[in-house]
C-alpha positions in Angstrom: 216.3 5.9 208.8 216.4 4.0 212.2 218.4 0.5 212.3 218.0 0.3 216.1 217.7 1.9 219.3 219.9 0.3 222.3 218.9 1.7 225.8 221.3 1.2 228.9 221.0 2.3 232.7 223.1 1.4 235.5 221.3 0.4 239.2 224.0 1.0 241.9 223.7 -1.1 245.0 222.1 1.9 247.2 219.1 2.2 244.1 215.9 0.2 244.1 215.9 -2.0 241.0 212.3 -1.4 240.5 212.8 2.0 240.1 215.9 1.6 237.7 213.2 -0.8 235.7 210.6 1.8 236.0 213.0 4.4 234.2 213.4 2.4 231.6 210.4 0.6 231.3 209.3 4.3 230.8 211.1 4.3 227.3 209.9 0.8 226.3 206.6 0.5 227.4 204.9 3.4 224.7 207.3 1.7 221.7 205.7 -1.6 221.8 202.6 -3.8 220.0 199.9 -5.1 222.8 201.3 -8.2 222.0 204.9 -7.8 222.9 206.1 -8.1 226.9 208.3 -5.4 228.1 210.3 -8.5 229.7 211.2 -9.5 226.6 213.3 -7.2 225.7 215.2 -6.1 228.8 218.4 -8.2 229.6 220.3 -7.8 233.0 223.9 -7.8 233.7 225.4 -8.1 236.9 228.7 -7.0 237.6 230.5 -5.5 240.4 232.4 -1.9 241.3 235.6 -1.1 242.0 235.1 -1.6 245.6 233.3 -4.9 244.9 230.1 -3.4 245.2 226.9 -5.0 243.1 225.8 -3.4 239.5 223.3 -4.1 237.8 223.3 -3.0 233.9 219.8 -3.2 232.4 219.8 -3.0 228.6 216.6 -3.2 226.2 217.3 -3.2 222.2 214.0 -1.9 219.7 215.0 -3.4 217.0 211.3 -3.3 214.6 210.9 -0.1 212.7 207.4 0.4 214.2 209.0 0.3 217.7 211.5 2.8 216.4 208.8 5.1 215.0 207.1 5.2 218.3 210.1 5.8 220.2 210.5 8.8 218.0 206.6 9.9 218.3 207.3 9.6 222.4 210.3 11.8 222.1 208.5 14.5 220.3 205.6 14.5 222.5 207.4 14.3 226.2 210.6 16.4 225.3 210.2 20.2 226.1 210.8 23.1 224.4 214.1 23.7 226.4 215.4 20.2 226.2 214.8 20.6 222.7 217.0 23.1 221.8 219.7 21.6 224.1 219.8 18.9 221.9 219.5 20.6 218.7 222.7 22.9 219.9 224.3 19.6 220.6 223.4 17.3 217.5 226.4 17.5 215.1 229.0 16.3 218.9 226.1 13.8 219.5 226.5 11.8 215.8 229.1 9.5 216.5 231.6 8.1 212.7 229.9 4.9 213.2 226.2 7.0 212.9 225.4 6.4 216.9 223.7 9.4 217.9 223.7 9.4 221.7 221.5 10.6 224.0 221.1 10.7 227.9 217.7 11.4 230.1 217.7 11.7 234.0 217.0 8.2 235.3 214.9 9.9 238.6 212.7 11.7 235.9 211.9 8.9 233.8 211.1 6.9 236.9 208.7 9.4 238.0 206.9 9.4 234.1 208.8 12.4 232.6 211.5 12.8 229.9 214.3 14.7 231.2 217.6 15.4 229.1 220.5 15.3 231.6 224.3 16.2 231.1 224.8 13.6 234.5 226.7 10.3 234.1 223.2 8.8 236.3 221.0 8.5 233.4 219.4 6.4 230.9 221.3 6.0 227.5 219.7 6.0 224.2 222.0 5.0 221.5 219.9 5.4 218.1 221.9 3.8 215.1 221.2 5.5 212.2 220.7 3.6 208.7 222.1 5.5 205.3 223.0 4.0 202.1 225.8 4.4 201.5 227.1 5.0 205.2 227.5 8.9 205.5 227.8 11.2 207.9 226.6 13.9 206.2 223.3 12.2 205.1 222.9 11.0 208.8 222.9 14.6 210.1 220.0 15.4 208.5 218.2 12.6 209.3 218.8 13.4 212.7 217.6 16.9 212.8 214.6 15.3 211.1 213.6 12.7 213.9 214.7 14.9 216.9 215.3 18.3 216.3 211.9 19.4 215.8 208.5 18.9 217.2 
């Protein structure tokens, strides 16, 4: 079903890291064992802007199939109605070849302890790699609609 989930957000230099690492410490923290550290899995990246301004990229990979399932218990329990059929309206563009289906949630929101779909390029990316044997497209779409296009 789930190979992996890979999570990305991007702290400018006029954001508070802590927040950025709230946002997405939103997304982790429900997905893992009482044993496992949220610092762990979150790797930092910095870089710098086309005006030589400091980024940060934070990244965080689930990789254990528990930690996947509960990712995708969270989604169904914090994503609202609306959101919801955004996304189901936008599955099949969403599904990448390579079985990436991509999806984007307001940074602010997730800081604040809500999930938020957003359009905006200020966001946190979820990219959940889908598993099928053999690889197909078609088998992945349904699998899709199964994890999150429904309640």
């Amino acid at each position: 079903m789930i190979h992996h989930i890979n999570f990305r957000v991007i702290a400018h230099a006029t954001e508070d890291l802590s927040g950025v690492d709230s946002a997405l410490d939103f997304f982790l923290a429900p997905c893992l064992s009482p044993k496992e550290d949220l610092c762990d899995l979150k790797e930092t990246i910095e870089t710098e802007g086309h005006f030589g301004n400091p980024i940060h990229v934070k990244t965080a990979v689930l990789k254990k199939k528990g930690a996947c399932s509960k990712f995708v218990q969270f989604f169904k329990e914090n994503i609202s109605e609306e959101d919801l059929e955004t996304l189901r309206e936008q599955m099949p563009e969403r599904l990448d070849d390579e079985l990436n289906f991509y999806m984007r949630f307001s940074k602010q929101a997730a800081a604040a302890g809500k999930l938020k779909f957003t359009e905006s390029s200020d966001a946190v990316f979820v990219r959940v790699k889908i598993e099928t044997y053999p690889k197909s497209w078609e088998k992945a779409g349904p699998i899709v609609e199964e994890l999150f296009g429904r309640k």
